[in-house]
DSSP file (Angstrom, degrees, kcal/mol; ACC not computed):
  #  RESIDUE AA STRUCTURE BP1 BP2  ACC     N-H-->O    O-->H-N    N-H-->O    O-->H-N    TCO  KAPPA ALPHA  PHI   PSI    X-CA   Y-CA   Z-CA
    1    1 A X              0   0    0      0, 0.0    51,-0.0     0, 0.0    56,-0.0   0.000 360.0 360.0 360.0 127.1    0.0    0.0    0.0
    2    2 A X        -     0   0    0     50,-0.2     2,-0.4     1,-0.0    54,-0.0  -0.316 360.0-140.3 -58.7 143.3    1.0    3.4   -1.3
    3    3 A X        -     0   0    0      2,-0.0     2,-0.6     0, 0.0    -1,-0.0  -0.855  16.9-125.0 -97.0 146.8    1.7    6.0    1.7
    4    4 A X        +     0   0    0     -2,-0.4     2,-0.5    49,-0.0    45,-0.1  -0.529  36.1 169.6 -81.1 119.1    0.4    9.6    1.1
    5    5 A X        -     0   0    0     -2,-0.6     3,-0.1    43,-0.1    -2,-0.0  -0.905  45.4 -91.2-143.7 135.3    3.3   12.6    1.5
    6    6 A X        -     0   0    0     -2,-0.5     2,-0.1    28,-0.2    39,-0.1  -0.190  39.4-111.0 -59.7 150.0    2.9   16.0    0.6
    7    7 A X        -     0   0    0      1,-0.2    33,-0.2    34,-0.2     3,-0.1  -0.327  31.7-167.1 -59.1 148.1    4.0   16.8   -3.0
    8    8 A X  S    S+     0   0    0      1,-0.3     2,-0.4    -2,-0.1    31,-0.4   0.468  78.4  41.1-109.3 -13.2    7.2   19.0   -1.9
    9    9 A X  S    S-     0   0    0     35,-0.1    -1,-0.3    29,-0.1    31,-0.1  -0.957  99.0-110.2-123.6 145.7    7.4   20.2   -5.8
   10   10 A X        -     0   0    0     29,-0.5     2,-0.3    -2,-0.4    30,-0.0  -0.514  41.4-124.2 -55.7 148.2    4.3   21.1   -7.8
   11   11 A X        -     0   0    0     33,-0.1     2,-0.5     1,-0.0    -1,-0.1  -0.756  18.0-113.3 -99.2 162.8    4.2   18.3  -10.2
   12   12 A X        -     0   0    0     -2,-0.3     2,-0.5     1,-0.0    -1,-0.0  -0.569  43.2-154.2 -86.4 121.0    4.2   19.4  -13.9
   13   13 A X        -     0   0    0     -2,-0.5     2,-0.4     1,-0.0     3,-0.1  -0.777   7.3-143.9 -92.5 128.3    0.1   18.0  -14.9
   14   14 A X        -     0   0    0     -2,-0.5    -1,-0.0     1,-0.2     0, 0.0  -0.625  60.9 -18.0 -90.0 177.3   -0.5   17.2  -18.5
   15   15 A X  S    S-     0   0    0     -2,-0.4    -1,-0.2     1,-0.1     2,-0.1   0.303  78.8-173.1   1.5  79.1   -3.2   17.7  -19.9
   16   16 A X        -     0   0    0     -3,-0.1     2,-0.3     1,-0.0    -1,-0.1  -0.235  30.5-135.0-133.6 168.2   -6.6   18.4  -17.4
   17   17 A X        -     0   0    0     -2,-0.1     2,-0.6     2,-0.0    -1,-0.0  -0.801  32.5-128.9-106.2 128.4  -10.1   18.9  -17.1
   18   18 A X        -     0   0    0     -2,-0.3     2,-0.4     2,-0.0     0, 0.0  -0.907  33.9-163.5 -78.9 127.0  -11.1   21.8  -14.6
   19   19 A X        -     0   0    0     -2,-0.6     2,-0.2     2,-0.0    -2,-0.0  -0.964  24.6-136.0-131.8 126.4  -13.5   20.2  -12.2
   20   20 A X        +     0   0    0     -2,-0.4     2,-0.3     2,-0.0    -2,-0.0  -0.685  36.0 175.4 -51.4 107.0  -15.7   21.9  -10.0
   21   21 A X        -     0   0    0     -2,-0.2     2,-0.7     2,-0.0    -2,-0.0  -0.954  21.3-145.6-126.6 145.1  -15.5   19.6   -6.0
   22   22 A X        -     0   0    0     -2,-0.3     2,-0.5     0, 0.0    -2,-0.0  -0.945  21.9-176.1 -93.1 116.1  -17.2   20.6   -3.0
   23   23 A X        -     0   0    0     -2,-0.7    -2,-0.0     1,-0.0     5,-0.0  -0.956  35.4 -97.7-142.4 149.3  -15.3   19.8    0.6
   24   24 A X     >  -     0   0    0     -2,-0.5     4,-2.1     1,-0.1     5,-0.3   0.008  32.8-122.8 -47.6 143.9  -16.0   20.2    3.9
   25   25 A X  H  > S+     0   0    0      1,-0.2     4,-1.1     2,-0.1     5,-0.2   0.805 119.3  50.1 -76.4  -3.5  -14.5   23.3    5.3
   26   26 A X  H  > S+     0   0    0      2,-0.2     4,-1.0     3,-0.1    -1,-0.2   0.875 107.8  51.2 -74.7 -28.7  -12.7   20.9    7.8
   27   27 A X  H  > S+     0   0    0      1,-0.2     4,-7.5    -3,-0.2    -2,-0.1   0.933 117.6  42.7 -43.0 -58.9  -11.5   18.6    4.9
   28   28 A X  H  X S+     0   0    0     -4,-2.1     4,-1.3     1,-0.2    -2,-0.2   0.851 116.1  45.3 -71.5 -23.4  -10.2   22.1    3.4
   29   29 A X  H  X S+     0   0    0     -4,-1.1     4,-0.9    -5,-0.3    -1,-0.2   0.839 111.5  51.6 -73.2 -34.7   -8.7   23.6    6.7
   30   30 A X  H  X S+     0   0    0     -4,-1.0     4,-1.6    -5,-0.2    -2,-0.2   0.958 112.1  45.4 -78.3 -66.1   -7.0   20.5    7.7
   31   31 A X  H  X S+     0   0    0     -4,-7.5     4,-1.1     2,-0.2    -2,-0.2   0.974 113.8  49.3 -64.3 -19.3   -5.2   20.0    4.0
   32   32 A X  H >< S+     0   0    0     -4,-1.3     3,-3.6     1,-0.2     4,-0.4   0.631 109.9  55.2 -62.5 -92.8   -4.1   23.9    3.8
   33   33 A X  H >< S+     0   0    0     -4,-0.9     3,-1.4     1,-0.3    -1,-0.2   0.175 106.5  44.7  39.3 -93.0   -2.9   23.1    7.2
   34   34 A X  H 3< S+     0   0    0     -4,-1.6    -1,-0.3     1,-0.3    -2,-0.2   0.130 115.3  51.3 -29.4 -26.2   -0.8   20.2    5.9
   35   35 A X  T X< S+     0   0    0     -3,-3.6     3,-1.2    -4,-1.1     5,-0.3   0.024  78.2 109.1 -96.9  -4.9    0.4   22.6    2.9
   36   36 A X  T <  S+     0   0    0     -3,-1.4     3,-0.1    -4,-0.4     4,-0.0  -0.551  86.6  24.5 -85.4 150.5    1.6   25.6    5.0
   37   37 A X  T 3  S+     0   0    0      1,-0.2     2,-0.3    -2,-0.0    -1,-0.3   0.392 114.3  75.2  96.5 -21.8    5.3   25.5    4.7
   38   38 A X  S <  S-     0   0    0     -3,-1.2    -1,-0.2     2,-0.1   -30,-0.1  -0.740  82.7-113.4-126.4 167.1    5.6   23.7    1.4
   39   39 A X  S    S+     0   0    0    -31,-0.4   -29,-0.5    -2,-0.3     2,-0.2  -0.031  70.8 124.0-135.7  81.2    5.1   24.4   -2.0
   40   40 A X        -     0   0    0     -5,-0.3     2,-0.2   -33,-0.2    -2,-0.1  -0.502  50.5-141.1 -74.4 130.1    2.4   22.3   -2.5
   41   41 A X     >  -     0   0    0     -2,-0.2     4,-0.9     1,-0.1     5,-0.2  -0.680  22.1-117.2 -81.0 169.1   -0.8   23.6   -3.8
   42   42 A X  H >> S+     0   0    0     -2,-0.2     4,-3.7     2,-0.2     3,-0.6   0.964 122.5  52.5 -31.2 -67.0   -4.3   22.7   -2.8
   43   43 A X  H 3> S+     0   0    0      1,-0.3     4,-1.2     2,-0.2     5,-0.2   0.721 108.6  47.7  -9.5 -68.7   -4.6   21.6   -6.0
   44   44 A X  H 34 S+     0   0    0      1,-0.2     4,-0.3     2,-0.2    -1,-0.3   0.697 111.8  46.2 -84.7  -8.0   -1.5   19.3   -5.9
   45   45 A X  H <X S+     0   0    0     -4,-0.9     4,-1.8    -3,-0.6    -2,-0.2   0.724 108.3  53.3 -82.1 -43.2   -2.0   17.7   -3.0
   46   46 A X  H  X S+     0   0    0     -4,-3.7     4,-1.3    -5,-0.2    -2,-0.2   0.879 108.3  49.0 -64.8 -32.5   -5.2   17.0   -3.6
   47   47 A X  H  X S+     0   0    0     -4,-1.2     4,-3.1    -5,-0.3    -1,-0.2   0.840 114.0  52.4 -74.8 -17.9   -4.4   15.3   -7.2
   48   48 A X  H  > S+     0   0    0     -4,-0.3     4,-3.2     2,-0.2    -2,-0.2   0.996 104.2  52.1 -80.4 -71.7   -1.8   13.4   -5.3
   49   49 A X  H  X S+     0   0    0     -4,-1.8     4,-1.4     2,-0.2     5,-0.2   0.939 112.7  48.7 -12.5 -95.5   -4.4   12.1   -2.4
   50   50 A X  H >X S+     0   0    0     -4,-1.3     4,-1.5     2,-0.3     3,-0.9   0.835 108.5  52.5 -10.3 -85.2   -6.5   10.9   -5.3
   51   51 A X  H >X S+     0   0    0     -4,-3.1     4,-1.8     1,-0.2     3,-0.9   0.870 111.6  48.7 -23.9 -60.5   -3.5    9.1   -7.0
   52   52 A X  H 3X S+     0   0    0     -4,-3.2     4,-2.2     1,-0.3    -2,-0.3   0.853 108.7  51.6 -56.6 -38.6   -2.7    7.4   -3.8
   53   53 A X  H << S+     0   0    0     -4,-1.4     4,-0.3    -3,-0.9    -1,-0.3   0.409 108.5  44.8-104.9 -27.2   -5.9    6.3   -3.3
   54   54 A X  H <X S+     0   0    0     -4,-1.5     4,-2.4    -3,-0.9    -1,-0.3   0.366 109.3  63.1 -67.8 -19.7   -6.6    4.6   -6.7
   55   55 A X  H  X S+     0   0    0     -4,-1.8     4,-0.5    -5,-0.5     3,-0.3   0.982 115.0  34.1 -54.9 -67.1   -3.0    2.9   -6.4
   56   56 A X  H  < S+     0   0    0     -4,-2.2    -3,-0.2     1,-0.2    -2,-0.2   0.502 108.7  58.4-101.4  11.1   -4.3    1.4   -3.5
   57   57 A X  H  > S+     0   0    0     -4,-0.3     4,-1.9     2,-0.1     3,-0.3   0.840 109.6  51.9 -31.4 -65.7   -7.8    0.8   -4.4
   58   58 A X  H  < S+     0   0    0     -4,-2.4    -2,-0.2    -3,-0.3    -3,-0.1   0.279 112.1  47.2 -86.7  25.9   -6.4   -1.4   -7.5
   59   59 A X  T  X S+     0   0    0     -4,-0.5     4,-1.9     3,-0.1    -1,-0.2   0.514 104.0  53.9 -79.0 -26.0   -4.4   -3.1   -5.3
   60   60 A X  H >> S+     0   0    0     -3,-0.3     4,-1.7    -5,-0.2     3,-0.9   0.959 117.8  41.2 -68.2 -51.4   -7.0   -3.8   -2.8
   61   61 A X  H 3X S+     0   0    0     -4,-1.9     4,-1.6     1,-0.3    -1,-0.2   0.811 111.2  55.0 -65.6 -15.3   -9.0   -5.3   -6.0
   62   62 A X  H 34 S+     0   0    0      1,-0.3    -1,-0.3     2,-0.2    -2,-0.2   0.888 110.3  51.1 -83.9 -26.5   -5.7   -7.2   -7.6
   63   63 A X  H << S+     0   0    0     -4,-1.9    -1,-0.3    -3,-0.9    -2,-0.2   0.771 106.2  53.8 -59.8 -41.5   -5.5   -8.8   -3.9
   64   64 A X  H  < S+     0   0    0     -4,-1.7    -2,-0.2    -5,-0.1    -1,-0.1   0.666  82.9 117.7 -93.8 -18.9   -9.3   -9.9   -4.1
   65   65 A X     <        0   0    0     -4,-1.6    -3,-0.0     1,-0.1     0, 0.0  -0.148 360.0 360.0 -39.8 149.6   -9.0  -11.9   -7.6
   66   66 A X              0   0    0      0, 0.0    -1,-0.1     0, 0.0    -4,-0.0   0.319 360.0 360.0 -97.2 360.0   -9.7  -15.1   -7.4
């Protein structure tokens, strides 16, 4: 299982969609939080969260094959 760590460099995105998310203002207080100090964006931390989190989703699933 992938661990989650703030990005420490923005990473360079190809090509995106701008997508409109709603989060909790505690969701959003807690990652700025988590970002003070770095230079991280909301942004990149949040696509990075996501990554981890389908790594180990299709792991979870690659585990559960029969």
């Amino acid at each position: 299982m992938r661990e989650f760590r703030v990005p420490q460099k923005i990473p360079k995105i190809p090509t995106s969609t701008n997508k409109s998310i709603r989060f909790p203002n505690d969701v959003i207080e807690q990652v700025e939080a988590a970002i003070t100090g770095t230079d991280c964006t909301f942004s990149a931390f949040v696509i990075e969260a996501v990554r981890v989190a389908l790594d180990n989703l299709r792991e979870q699933q690659e585990k559960e094959k029969p």
